[in-house]
LUMFI-460253 format. One line per 5 residues: number of its first residue (from 1); their letters; for each residue z, y, x of C-alpha. Coordinates in steps of 0.05 Angstrom, whole numbers, always signed. Layout:
residues N
NUM> a> Z/Y/X  ...
END
This chain:
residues 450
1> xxxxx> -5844/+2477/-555  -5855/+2464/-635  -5850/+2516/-682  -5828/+2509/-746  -5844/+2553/-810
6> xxxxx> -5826/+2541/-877  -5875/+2579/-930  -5827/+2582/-985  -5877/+2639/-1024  -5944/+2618/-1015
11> xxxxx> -5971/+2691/-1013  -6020/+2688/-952  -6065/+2661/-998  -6057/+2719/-1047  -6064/+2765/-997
16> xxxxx> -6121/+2737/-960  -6150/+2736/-1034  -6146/+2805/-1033  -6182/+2820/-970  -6237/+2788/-995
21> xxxxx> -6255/+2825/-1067  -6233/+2894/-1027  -6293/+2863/-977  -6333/+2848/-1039  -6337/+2911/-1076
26> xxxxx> -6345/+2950/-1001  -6412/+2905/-1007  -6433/+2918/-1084  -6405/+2990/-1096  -6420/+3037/-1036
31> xxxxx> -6363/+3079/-1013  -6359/+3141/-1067  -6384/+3099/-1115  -6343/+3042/-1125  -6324/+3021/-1197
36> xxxxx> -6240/+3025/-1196  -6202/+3005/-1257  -6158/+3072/-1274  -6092/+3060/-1309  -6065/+3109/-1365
41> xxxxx> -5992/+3141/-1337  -5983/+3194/-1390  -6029/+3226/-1445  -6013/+3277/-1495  -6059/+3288/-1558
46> xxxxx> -6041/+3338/-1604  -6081/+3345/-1656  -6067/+3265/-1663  -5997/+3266/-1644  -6010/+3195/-1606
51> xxxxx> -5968/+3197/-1552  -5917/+3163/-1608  -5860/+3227/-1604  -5842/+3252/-1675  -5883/+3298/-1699
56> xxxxx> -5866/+3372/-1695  -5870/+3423/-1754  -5916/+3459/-1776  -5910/+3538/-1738  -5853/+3506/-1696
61> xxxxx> -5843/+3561/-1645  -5791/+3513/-1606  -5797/+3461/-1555  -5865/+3423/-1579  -5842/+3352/-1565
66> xxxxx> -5791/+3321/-1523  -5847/+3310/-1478  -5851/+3391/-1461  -5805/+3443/-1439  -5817/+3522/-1457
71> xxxxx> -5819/+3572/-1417  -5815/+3653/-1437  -5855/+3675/-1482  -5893/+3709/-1548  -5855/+3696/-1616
76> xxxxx> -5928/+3692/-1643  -5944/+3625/-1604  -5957/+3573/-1654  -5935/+3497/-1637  -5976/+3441/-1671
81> xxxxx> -5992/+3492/-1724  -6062/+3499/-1756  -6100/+3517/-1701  -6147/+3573/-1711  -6194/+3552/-1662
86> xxxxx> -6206/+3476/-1684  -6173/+3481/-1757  -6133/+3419/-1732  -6056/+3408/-1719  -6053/+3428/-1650
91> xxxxx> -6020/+3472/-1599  -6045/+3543/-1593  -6021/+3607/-1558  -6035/+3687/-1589  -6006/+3745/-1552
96> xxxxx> -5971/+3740/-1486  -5963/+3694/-1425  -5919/+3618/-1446  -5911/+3575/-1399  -5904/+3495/-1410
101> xxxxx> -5880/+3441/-1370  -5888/+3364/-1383  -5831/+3327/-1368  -5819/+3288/-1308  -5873/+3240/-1301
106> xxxxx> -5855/+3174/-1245  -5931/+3161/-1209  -5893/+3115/-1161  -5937/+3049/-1179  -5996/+3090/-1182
111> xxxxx> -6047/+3107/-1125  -6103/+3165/-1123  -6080/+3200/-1194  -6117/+3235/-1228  -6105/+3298/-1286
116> xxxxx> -6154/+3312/-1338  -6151/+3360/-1394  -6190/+3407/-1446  -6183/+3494/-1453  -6204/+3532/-1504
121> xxxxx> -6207/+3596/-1539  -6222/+3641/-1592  -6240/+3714/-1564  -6234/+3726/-1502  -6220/+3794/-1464
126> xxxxx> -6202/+3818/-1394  -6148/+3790/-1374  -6137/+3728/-1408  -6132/+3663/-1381  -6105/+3591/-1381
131> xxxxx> -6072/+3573/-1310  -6061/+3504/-1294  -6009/+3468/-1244  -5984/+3402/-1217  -5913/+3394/-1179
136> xxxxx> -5907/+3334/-1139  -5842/+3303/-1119  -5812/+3372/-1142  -5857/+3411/-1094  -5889/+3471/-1096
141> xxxxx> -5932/+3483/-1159  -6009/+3479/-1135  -6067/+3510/-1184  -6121/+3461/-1196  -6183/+3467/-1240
146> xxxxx> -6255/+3509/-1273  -6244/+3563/-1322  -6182/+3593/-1298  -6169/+3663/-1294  -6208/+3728/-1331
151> xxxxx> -6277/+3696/-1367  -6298/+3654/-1414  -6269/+3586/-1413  -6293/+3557/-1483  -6301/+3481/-1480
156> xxxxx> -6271/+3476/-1404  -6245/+3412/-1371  -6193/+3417/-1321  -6184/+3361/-1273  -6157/+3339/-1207
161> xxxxx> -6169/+3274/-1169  -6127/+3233/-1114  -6061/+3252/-1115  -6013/+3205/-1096  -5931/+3214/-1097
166> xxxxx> -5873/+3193/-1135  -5867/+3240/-1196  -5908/+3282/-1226  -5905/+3354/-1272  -5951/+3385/-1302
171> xxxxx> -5954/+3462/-1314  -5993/+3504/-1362  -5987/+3583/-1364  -6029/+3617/-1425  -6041/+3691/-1418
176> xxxxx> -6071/+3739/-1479  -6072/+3805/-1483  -6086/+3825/-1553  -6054/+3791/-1612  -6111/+3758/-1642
181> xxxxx> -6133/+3726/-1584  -6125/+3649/-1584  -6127/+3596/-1530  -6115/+3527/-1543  -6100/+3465/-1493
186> xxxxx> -6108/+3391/-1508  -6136/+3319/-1488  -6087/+3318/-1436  -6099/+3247/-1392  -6064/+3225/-1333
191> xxxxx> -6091/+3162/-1304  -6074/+3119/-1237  -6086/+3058/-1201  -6027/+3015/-1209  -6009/+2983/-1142
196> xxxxx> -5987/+2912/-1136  -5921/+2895/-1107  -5911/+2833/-1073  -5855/+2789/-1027  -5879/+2752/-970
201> xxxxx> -5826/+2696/-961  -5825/+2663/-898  -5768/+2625/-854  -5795/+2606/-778  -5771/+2589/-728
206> xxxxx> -5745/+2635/-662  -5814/+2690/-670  -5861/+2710/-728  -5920/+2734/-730  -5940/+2785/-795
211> xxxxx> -6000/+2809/-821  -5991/+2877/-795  -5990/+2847/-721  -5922/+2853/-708  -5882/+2799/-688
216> xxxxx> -5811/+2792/-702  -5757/+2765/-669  -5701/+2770/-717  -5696/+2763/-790  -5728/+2824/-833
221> xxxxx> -5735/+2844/-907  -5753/+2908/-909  -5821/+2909/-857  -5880/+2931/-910  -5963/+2929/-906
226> xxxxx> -6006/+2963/-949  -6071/+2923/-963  -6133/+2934/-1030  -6119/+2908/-1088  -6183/+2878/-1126
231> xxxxx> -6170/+2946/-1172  -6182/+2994/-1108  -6106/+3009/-1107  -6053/+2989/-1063  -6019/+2925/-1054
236> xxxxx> -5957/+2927/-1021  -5931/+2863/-997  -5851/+2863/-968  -5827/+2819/-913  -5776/+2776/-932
241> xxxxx> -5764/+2731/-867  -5712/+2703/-850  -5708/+2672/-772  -5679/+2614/-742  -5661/+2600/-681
246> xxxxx> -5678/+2530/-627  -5616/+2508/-584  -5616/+2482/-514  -5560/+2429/-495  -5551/+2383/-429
251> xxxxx> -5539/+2315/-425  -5496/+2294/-369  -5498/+2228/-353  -5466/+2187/-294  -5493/+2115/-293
256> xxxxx> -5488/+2056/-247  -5549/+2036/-212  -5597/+2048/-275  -5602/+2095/-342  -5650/+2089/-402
261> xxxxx> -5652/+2158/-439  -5667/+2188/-509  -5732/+2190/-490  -5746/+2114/-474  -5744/+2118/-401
266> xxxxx> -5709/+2077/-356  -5679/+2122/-290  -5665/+2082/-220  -5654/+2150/-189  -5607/+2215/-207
271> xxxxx> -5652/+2272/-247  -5646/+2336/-270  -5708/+2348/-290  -5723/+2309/-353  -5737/+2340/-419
276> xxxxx> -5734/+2323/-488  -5748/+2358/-561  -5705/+2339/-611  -5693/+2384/-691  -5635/+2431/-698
281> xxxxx> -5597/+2429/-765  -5641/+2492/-776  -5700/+2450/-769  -5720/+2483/-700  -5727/+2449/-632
286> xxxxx> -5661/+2430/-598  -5685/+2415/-532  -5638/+2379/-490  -5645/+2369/-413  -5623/+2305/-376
291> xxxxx> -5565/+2324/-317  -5562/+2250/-288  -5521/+2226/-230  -5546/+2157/-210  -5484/+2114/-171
296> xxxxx> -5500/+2049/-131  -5453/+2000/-98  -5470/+1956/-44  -5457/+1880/-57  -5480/+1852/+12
301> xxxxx> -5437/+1826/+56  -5449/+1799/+129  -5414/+1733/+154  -5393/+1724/+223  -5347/+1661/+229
306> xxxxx> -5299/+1656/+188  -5294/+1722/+165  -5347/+1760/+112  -5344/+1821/+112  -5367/+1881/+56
311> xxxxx> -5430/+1929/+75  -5405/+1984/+24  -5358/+2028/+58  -5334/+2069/+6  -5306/+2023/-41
316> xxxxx> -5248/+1974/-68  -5252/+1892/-56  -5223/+1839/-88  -5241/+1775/-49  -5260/+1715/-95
321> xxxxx> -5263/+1631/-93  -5330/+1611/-116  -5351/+1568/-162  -5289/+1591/-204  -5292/+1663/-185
326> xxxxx> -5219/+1670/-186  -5182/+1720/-137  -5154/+1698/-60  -5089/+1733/-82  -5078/+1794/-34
331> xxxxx> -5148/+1791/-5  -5160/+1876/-25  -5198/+1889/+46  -5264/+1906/+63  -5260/+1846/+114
336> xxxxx> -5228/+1778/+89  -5226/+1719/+145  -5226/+1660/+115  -5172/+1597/+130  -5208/+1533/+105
341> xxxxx> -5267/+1517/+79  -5297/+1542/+21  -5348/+1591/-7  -5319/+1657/-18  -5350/+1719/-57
346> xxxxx> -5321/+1793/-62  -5321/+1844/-122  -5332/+1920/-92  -5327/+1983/-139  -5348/+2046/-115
351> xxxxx> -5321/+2105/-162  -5353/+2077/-233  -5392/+2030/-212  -5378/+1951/-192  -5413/+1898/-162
356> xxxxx> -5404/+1832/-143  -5429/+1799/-79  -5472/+1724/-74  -5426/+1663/-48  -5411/+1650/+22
361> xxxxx> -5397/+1581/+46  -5348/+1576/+106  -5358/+1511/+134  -5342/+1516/+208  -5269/+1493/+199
366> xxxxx> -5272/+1404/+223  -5218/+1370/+207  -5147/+1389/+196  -5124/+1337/+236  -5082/+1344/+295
371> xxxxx> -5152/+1349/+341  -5097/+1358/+413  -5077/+1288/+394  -5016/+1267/+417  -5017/+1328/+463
376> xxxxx> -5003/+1382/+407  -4928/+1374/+380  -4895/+1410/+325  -4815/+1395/+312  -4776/+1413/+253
381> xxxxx> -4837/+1409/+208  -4811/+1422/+149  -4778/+1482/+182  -4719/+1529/+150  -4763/+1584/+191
386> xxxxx> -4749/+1570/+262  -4798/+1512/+300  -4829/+1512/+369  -4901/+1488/+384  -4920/+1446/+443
391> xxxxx> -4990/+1443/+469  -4984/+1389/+516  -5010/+1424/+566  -5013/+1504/+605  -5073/+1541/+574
396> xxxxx> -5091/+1604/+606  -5097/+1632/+530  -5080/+1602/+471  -5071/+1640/+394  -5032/+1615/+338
401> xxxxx> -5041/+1634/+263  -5003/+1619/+209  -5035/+1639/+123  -5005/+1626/+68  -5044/+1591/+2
406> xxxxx> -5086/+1653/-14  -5107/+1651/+63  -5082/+1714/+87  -5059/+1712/+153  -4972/+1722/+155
411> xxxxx> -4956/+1714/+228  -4993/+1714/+289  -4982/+1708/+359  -5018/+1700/+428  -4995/+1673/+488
416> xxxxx> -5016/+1667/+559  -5006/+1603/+613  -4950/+1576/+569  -4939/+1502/+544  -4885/+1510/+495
421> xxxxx> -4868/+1570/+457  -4825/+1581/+389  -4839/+1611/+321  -4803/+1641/+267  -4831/+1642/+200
426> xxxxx> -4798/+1702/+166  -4832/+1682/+91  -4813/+1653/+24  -4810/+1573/+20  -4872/+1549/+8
431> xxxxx> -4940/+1512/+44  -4976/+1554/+99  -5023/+1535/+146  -5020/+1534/+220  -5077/+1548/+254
436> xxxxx> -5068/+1529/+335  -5132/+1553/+380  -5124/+1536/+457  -5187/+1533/+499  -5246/+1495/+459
441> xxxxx> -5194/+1466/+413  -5173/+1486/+351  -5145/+1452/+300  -5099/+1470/+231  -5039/+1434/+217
446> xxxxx> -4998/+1434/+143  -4933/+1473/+154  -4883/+1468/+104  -4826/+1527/+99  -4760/+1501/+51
END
């Protein structure tokens, strides 16, 4: 059976593409190693201001930026004032424990993110400390990084690697115990891979086959697969399929005799068997099977005498003159007899189907003259219906006939050891034939009713 499928996205390509340079750098950057192109999400550099907000004031013990939320804490902390530490506008922290959230950062494009940022301090004593937190998808807060807690934490980087969600916050609590203690936090650097989103478009026909192995039997569009993209991140490619369906049908056919099909044959027999593929309006296989019912008639006849006789049983005749093929009027029966000579054919149907038969001659009538001689008398011929027939003679059998024009017999009679018999002829005016047969003689005479 075809299948049809209509690419209407050309996207195997692309994806096949990718499958390749994933392949490529598995070869040319071992596993641990491999060079991935990170993507910047969200950065915040204070002493620069270049994450584009408006710049804060000077000693601004409010909200830093609308980039940050404040939590509880000492009057004395100092926002983008002159920081102590680096003598640059940036944001410090004095006496107390602050906490600071970012706002709601969306990681959904990104894969394997990653946070990066830089502590600092000016004295340090027991007990202070720079904590540092990420919330995923509103989760709980998790505590990532060197240099946190009691110590010495000058110059430290905190980072964390691989994390992968839909949005991200980042938490910073400062703790100092005496008032001239100052810690500082900047460089902040949140990078990603950004995943490529793509729509496989397909239309087929009945089932589909995807990349992720499954095959389908109904339309889908939300089926996803998650392959490399030549960056190292993902590449998410959608099912958009829609499916079609193929139709079945049957042909049924009754024929006479013979049938040529849709598919070129020519069938002498009836079949139920035959196949053949045509396209739906969908543009799927319609496959329609052949239900024929072959009919025959028979159009032999056998002769015996004067009468021909049909060899199909089952049928309807109409009796025919030949050369002219018109109809022996009233001649419907499977048997016609004829009364003269002539060739005679007959037309048979059987349920749909017709036939006609070859031409019979009849040629066993002789003459039609009086063949008794003067032995065989007929008086009152005309006749107004009543006449008598005299054979000249007793014969021990003797059979009289008498057909009209279209030679079907109207009266008949048979008589035994008798000379001279009458008739009546109970029928419309007219010419009829008499047929007399009386031992080996047998002869027709021209009868005329007024």
């Amino acid at each position: 059976m075809k299948k049809t499928k209509i690419r209407i996205m050309n996207l195997r390509r692309y994806i096949t593409a990718l499958k390749s340079i994933f392949v490529f750098c598995l070869i040319f950057f071992p596993i641990g190693k491999m060079a991935i192109a990170q993507t910047t999400i969200w950065s915040e550099d204070f002493e620069s201001y270049a994450d584009g907000d408006t710049v804060a004031l000077n000693n601004n013990t409010s909200n830093p930026s609308p980039d940050w939320s404040y939590g509880p804490g000492s009057v004395v902390n100092k926002v983008f004032g002159t920081n102590p530490i680096s003598g640059n506008l940036s944001f410090y922290h004095r006496q107390g424990t602050s906490t600071w959230h970012t706002e709601t950062i969306d990681i959904s494009m990104y894969s394997n993110v990653s946070i990066s940022l830089k502590l600092n301090e000016l004295t340090c004593e027991q007990g202070d400390k720079i904590e540092t937190f990420y919330i995923l998808d509103s989760g709980t807060p998790v505590e990532f990084g060197d240099g946190n807690g009691d110590g010495d934490f000058d110059n430290s980087t905190n980072t964390i690697y691989n994390l992968n969600g839909n949005t991200l916050v980042l938490s910073i609590v400062t703790t100092s115990e005496a008032l001239d203690d100052k810690h500082k936090f900047d460089d902040i650097l949140i990078q990603g891979i950004l995943n490529v989103y793509g729509v496989d478009v397909v239309t087929a026909c009945d089932t589909f086959t995807w990349i992720n192995g499954i095959t389908y039997t109904t339309s889908n569009n939300f089926a996803t697969d998650t392959l490399t993209s030549a960056a190292g991140g993902d590449s998410v490619v959608t099912l958009n399929l829609t499916i079609l369906y193929s139709t079945n049908g049957v042909d049924v056919v009754t024929a006479c005799d013979t049938f040529t099909w849709i598919d070129g044959i020519t069938y002498t027999t009836s079949n139920n068997i035959a196949t053949y593929i045509l396209t739906n309006e969908a543009g799927c296989d319609s496959v329609v099977s052949l239900n024929l019912t072959i009919n025959t008639v028979n159009p032999d006849v056998t002769q015996s005498g004067e009468t021909l006789t049909s060899n199909e049983d089952n049928g309807t005749y109409q009796w025919l003159n030949c050369p002219d093929m018109s109809h022996v009027f009233g001649a419907t029966n499977q048997s016609f007899t004829a009364s003269i000579n002539g060739d005679y054919a007959v037309i048979v149907t059987a349920g749909e189907c017709t036939d006609t038969s070859s031409c019979f001659p009849i040629t066993t009538f002789g003459n039609p003259e009086n063949v008794f001689g003067d032995e065989l008398g007929i008086f009152q011929n005309p006749t107004k219906g009543k006449f008598s027939v005299d054979l000249g003679r007793i014969y021990p059998y003797a059979e009289i006939s008498i057909m009209d024009i279209y030679g079907r017999v109207v009266y008949s009679l048979s008589v035994r050891n008798e000379q001279t018999f009458e008739l009546t002829l109970d029928k419309p005016a007219g010419i009829y034939t008499l047929m007399v047969v009386a031992g080996d003689r047998k002869t027709l005479v021209k009868l005329i009713k007024e």
